[in-house]
KESELO-483603 format. One record per residue (C-alpha): z, y, x negated; residue number from 1; residue in three letters. Coordinates in pm, 1 decimal, always signed. Each point is the difference from the previous one (the first is absolute). Layout:
[site [Z,Y,X],NUM,ALA]
...
//
This chain:
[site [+26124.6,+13081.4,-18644.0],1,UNK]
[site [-351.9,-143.9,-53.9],2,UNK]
[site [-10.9,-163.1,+376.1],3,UNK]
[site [+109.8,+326.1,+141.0],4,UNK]
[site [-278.0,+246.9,-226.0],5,UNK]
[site [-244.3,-273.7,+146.3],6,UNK]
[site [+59.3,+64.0,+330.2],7,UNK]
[site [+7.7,+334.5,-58.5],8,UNK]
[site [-317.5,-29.4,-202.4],9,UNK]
[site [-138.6,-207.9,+331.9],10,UNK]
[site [+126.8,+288.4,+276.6],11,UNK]
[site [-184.1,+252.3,-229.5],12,UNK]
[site [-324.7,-186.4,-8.8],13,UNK]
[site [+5.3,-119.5,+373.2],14,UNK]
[site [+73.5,+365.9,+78.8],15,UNK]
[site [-244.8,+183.6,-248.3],16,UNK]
[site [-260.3,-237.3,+137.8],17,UNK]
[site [+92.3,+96.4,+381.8],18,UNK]
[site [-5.5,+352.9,-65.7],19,UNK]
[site [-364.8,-6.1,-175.2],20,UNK]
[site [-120.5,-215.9,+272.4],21,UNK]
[site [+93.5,+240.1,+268.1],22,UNK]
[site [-150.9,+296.8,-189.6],23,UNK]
[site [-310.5,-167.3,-41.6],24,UNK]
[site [-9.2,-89.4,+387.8],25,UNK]
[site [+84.1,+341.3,+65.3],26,UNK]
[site [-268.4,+143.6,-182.6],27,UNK]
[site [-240.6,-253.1,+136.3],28,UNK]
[site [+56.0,+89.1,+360.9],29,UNK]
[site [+7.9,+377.2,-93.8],30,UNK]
[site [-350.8,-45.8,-166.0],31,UNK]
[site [-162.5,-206.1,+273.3],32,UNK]
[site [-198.9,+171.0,+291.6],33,UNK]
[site [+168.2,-188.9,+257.4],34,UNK]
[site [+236.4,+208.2,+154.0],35,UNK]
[site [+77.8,+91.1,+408.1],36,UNK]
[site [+249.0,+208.2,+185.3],37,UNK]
[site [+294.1,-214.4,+125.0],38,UNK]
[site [+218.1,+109.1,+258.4],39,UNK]
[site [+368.6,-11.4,-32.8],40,UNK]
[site [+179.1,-242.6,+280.3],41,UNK]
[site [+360.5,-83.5,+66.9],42,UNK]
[site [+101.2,-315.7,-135.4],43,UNK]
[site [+199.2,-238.4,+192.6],44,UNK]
[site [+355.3,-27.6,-104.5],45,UNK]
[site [+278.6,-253.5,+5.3],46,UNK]
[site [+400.6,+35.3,+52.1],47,UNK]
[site [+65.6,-111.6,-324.5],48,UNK]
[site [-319.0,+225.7,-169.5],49,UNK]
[site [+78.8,+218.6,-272.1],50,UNK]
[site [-86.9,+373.0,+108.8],51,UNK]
[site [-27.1,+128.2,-371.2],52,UNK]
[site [-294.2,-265.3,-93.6],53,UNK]
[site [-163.5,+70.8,+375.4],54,UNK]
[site [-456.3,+3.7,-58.2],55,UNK]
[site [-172.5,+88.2,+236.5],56,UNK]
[site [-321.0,-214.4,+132.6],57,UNK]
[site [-327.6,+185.9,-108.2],58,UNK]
[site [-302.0,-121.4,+222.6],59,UNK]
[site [-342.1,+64.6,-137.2],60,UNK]
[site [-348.1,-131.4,+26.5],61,UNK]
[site [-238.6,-84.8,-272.2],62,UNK]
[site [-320.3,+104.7,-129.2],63,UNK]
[site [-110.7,-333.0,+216.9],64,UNK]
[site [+191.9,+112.1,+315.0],65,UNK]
[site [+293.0,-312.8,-74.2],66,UNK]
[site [+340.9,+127.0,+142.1],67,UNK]
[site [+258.6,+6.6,-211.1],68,UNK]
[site [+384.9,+75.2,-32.3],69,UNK]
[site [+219.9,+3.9,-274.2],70,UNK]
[site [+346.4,+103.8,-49.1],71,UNK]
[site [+7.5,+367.1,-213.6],72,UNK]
[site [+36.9,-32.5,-436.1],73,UNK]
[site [+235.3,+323.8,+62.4],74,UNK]
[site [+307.1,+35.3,+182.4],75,UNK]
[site [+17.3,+358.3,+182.4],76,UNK]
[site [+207.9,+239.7,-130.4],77,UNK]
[site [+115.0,+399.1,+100.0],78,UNK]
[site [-252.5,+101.5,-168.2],79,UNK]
[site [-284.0,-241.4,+53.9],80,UNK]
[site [+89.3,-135.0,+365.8],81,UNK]
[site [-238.4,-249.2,+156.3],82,UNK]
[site [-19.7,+103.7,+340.1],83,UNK]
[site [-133.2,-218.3,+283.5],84,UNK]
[site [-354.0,+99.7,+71.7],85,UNK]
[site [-64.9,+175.1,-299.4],86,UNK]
[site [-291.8,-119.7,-204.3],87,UNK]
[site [-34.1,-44.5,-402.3],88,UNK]
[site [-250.7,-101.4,-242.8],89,UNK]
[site [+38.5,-340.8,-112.0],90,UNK]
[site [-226.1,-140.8,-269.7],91,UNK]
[site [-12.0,-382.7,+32.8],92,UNK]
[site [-145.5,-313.5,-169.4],93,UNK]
[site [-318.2,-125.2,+245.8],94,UNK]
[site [+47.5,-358.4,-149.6],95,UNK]
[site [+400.3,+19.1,+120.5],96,UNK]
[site [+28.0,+296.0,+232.2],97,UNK]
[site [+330.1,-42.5,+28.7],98,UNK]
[site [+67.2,+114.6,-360.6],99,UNK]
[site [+6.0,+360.3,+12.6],100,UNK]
[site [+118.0,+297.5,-198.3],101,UNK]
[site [+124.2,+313.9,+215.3],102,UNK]
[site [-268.7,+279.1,-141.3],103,UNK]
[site [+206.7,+293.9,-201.2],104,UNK]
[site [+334.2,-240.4,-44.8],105,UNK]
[site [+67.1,+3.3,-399.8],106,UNK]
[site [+87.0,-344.9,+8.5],107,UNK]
[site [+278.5,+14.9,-256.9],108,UNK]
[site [+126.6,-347.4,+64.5],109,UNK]
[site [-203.9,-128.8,-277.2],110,UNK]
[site [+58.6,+288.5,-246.2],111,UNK]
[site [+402.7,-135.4,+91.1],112,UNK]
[site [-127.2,-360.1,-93.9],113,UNK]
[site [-141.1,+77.3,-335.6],114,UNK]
[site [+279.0,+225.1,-94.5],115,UNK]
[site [+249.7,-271.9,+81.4],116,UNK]
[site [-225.1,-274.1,-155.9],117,UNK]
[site [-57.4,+182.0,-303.1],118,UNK]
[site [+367.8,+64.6,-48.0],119,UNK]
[site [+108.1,-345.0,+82.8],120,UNK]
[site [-236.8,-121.5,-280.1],121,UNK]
[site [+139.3,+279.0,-243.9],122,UNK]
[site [+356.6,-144.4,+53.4],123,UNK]
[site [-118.6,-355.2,-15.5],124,UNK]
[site [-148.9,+90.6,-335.3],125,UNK]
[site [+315.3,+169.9,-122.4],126,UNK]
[site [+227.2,-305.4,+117.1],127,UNK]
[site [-222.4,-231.2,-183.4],128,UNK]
[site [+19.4,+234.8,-301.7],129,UNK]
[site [+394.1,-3.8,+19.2],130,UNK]
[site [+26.9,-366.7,+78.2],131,UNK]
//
C-alpha cells in the first residue's frame, strides 16, 4: 500500500505542478501587450486523423511583422465554431510566438489539473495514513 500512495502522492504532485504552471502561463500571456488578430485556416487532414481533436491553423503576424502559424489551443464546437476566414484575438508570447492563449477562452484545463492533483495528493495522504 505504501508504493501505490507514492505514486499516487507522485501523479498528484506532477499534476498540481502542471496545472499551476499553465495558469501562470495563461495569465502571463493574458497580461502581456503582445497580442494580434489571427485568422482561422483549414488544417490539413489525414485518413487516419481524428475529426473530434481536429485545430485549426491560426496565421498571424507579430508586432515585428514575423509570420507565424500555429495550430488553435481550442477545438471548435456548436457553439464556438472556428470558421475558415474568420479572425480572433490571440495574445501570444513575443519571445515564443508560437505559444499563444485564444483571448476570452477560460482555460479550465489547468483548474482540471489542480483539482485532480490536489485530490490525488489527498488520497495519497489518506493511504499513507491507513497503511
Amino acid at each position: 500500500m505504501t508504493v501505490l500512495g507514492a505514486v499516487i502522492l507522485l501523479g498528484g504532485v506532477v499534476s498540481l505542478l502542471a496545472g499551476v504552471m499553465e495558469r501562470r502561463r495563461r495569465r502571463r500571456l493574458l497580461a502581456g501587450e503582445h497580442t494580434a488578430w489571427a485568422s482561422i485556416a483549414a488544417a490539413p487532414t489525414h485518413p487516419e486523423y481524428e475529426p473530434s481533436a481536429y485545430r485549426p491553423l491560426l496565421r498571424f503576424d507579430t508586432d515585428e511583422g514575423r509570420p507565424v502559424e500555429v495550430f488553435s489551443p481550442v477545438a471548435p464546437t456548436a457553439r464556438r465554431p472556428l470558421v475558415e476566414g474568420r479572425k480572433i484575438l490571440v495574445h501570444y508570447d513575443p519571445d515564443d510566438p508560437v505559444q499563444i492563449v485564444v483571448h476570452g477562452e477560460h482555460g479550465r484545463g489547468a483548474f482540471v489539473f489542480i483539482a485532480l492533483g490536489l485530490a490525488a495528493i489527498a488520497g495519497a495522504v489518506v493511504a499513507f495514513v491507513f497503511a
